[in-house]
C-alpha positions in Angstrom: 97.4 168.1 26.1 95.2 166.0 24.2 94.4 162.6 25.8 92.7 160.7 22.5 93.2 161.0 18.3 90.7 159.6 16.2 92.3 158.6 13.1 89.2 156.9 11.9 87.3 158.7 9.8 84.8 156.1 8.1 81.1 157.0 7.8 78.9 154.0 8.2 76.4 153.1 5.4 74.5 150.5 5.5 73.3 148.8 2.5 70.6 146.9 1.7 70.5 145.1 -2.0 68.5 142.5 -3.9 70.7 139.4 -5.5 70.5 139.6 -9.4 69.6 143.7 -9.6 72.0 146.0 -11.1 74.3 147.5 -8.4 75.0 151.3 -8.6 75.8 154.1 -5.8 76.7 157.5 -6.6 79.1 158.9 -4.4 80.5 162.9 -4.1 83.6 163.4 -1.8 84.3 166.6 -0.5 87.6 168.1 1.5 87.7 169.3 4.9 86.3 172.6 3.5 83.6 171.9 1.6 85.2 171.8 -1.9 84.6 168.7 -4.7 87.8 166.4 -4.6 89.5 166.3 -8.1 89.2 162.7 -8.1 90.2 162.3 -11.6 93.3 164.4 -11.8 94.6 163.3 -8.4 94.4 159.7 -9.9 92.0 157.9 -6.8 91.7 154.5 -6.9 88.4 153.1 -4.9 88.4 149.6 -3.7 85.5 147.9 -1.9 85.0 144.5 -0.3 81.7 142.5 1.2 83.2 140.0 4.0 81.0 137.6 6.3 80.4 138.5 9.5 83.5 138.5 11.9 84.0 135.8 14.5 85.2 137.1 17.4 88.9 137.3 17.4 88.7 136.3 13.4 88.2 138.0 10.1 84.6 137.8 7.9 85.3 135.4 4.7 85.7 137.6 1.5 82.2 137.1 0.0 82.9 139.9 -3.0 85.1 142.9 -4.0 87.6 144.7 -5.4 91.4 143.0 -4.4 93.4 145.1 -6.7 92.7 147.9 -9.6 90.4 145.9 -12.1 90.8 142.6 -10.1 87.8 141.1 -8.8 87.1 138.8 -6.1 85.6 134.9 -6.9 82.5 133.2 -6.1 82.2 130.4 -4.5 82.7 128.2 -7.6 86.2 129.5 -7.8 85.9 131.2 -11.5 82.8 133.4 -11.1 83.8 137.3 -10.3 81.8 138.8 -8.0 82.8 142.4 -7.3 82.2 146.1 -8.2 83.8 148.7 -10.7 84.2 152.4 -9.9 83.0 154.3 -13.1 82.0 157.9 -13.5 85.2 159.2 -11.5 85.6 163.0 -12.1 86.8 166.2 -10.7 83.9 166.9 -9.2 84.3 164.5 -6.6 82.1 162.1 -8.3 82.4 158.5 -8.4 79.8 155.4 -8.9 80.0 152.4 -7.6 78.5 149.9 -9.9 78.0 146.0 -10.6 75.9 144.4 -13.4 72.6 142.5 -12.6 75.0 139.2 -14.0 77.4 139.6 -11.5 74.8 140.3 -9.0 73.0 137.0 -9.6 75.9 135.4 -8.3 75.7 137.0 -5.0 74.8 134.6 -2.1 71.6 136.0 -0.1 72.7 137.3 3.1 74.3 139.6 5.8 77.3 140.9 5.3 79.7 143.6 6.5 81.7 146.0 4.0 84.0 148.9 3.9 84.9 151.1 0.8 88.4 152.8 0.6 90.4 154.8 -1.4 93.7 155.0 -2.3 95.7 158.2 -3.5 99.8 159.1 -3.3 100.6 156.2 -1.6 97.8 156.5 1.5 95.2 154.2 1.7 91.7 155.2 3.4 88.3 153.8 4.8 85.5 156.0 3.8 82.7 154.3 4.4 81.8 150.8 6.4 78.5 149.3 7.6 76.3 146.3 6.7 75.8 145.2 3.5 72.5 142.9 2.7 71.2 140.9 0.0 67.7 139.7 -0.4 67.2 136.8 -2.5 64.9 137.6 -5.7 62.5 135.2 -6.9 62.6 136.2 -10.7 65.3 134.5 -12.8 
Protein backbone atom coordinates (compact mmCIF):
# COMPACT_ATOMS: atom_id res chain seq x y z
CA UNK A 1 0.00 0.00 0.00
CA UNK A 2 1.31 3.25 -0.86
CA UNK A 3 2.59 5.28 2.24
CA UNK A 4 2.93 8.98 0.41
CA UNK A 5 0.91 10.97 -2.76
CA UNK A 6 2.47 13.78 -4.22
CA UNK A 7 -0.18 16.00 -5.54
CA UNK A 8 2.25 18.71 -6.25
CA UNK A 9 3.28 18.86 -9.52
CA UNK A 10 4.95 22.48 -9.89
CA UNK A 11 8.34 22.79 -11.61
CA UNK A 12 10.50 25.48 -10.13
CA UNK A 13 11.71 28.39 -12.40
CA UNK A 14 13.51 30.90 -11.27
CA UNK A 15 13.52 34.14 -12.87
CA UNK A 16 15.63 36.72 -13.04
CA UNK A 17 14.39 40.23 -14.83
CA UNK A 18 15.46 43.81 -15.17
CA UNK A 19 12.77 46.72 -13.96
CA UNK A 20 11.56 48.75 -17.11
CA UNK A 21 12.43 45.76 -19.88
CA UNK A 22 9.72 44.20 -21.76
CA UNK A 23 8.57 40.88 -20.02
CA UNK A 24 8.00 37.86 -22.24
CA UNK A 25 8.35 33.87 -21.62
CA UNK A 26 7.34 31.37 -23.95
CA UNK A 27 5.92 28.48 -22.47
CA UNK A 28 4.81 24.72 -24.29
CA UNK A 29 2.77 22.38 -22.07
CA UNK A 30 2.64 18.89 -22.73
CA UNK A 31 0.38 15.84 -21.27
CA UNK A 32 1.52 13.03 -19.38
CA UNK A 33 2.37 11.42 -22.81
CA UNK A 34 4.25 13.73 -24.54
CA UNK A 35 1.52 15.31 -26.69
CA UNK A 36 0.92 19.50 -27.12
CA UNK A 37 -2.02 20.47 -24.78
CA UNK A 38 -4.92 22.10 -26.85
CA UNK A 39 -4.78 25.10 -24.82
CA UNK A 40 -6.89 27.06 -26.96
CA UNK A 41 -9.85 24.76 -27.51
CA UNK A 42 -9.87 23.43 -23.94
CA UNK A 43 -10.33 27.16 -22.98
CA UNK A 44 -7.07 27.50 -20.28
CA UNK A 45 -6.91 30.37 -18.35
CA UNK A 46 -3.15 31.13 -16.91
CA UNK A 47 -2.80 33.32 -13.86
CA UNK A 48 0.54 34.39 -12.28
CA UNK A 49 1.45 36.31 -9.20
CA UNK A 50 4.94 37.91 -7.75
CA UNK A 51 4.49 37.99 -3.74
CA UNK A 52 7.32 39.15 -1.21
CA UNK A 53 9.03 36.86 0.53
CA UNK A 54 7.01 34.82 3.20
CA UNK A 55 7.42 35.42 6.91
CA UNK A 56 7.40 32.52 8.61
CA UNK A 57 3.89 31.43 9.47
CA UNK A 58 2.66 34.55 7.00
CA UNK A 59 1.95 35.02 3.40
CA UNK A 60 4.51 37.26 0.90
CA UNK A 61 2.64 40.81 0.12
CA UNK A 62 1.18 40.66 -3.51
CA UNK A 63 3.91 42.80 -5.29
CA UNK A 64 2.30 42.03 -9.12
CA UNK A 65 0.01 39.66 -11.01
CA UNK A 66 -2.78 38.35 -12.49
CA UNK A 67 -6.09 38.33 -9.67
CA UNK A 68 -8.71 37.39 -12.09
CA UNK A 69 -9.01 36.92 -16.17
CA UNK A 70 -7.80 40.46 -17.53
CA UNK A 71 -7.53 41.92 -13.88
CA UNK A 72 -4.32 43.02 -12.84
CA UNK A 73 -2.77 43.65 -9.62
CA UNK A 74 -1.82 47.50 -8.29
CA UNK A 75 1.30 49.14 -7.54
CA UNK A 76 2.13 50.65 -4.68
CA UNK A 77 0.45 53.95 -5.64
CA UNK A 78 -2.84 52.16 -5.56
CA UNK A 79 -3.86 52.94 -9.41
CA UNK A 80 -0.73 51.68 -11.35
CA UNK A 81 -1.25 47.91 -12.84
CA UNK A 82 1.45 45.87 -12.51
CA UNK A 83 0.89 42.40 -13.86
CA UNK A 84 1.25 40.06 -16.84
CA UNK A 85 -1.04 39.02 -19.87
CA UNK A 86 -1.01 35.47 -21.37
CA UNK A 87 -0.99 35.99 -25.24
CA UNK A 88 -0.15 33.56 -28.01
CA UNK A 89 -2.32 30.69 -26.42
CA UNK A 90 -2.82 27.84 -29.02
CA UNK A 91 -3.36 24.22 -29.58
CA UNK A 92 -0.11 23.54 -29.59
CA UNK A 93 0.43 23.93 -26.14
CA UNK A 94 1.76 27.34 -26.50
CA UNK A 95 1.40 30.20 -24.36
CA UNK A 96 3.56 33.59 -23.62
CA UNK A 97 3.66 35.27 -20.80
CA UNK A 98 4.21 38.84 -21.43
CA UNK A 99 4.30 42.52 -19.78
CA UNK A 100 5.19 45.80 -21.52
CA UNK A 101 8.56 47.66 -20.63
CA UNK A 102 5.72 50.44 -19.08
CA UNK A 103 4.36 48.17 -16.78
CA UNK A 104 7.69 46.86 -16.02
CA UNK A 105 9.09 50.33 -14.94
CA UNK A 106 6.76 50.18 -12.23
CA UNK A 107 8.23 47.19 -10.81
CA UNK A 108 9.95 47.73 -7.42
CA UNK A 109 13.73 46.27 -7.59
CA UNK A 110 13.94 43.18 -5.62
CA UNK A 111 13.45 39.49 -4.59
CA UNK A 112 10.52 37.95 -4.95
CA UNK A 113 8.76 34.62 -5.00
CA UNK A 114 6.05 33.54 -7.81
CA UNK A 115 4.03 30.73 -8.98
CA UNK A 116 2.10 30.47 -12.36
CA UNK A 117 -1.13 28.39 -12.58
CA UNK A 118 -3.69 27.41 -14.76
CA UNK A 119 -7.14 26.98 -14.62
CA UNK A 120 -9.34 24.63 -16.94
CA UNK A 121 -13.01 22.76 -16.21
CA UNK A 122 -13.24 24.02 -12.99
CA UNK A 123 -9.53 22.74 -11.58
CA UNK A 124 -7.08 25.04 -10.70
CA UNK A 125 -3.22 24.17 -11.00
CA UNK A 126 0.48 25.28 -10.04
CA UNK A 127 2.80 24.77 -12.83
CA UNK A 128 5.49 26.48 -12.17
CA UNK A 129 7.01 28.38 -8.86
CA UNK A 130 10.44 29.72 -7.92
CA UNK A 131 12.15 33.14 -7.33
CA UNK A 132 11.35 35.87 -9.28
CA UNK A 133 14.17 38.95 -9.37
CA UNK A 134 14.32 42.33 -10.64
CA UNK A 135 17.38 44.34 -11.12
CA UNK A 136 17.03 47.96 -11.10
CA UNK A 137 18.00 49.57 -14.62
CA UNK A 138 19.77 52.75 -14.73
CA UNK A 139 18.38 54.01 -18.19
CA UNK A 140 14.99 55.90 -17.99
Amino acid sequence: MATKANLDVAERLDIVCRRGDTFELSLNFKDSEGENIALLTDGYDFFMQVRSIPRKGGEGDLIAGTLTRGEQSRGSDGATNIGFSFEDIDDDGNVTVKSSATMMSNFPPGVYVYDLQYTVNSRTTTVLKGSFSVNDDISA
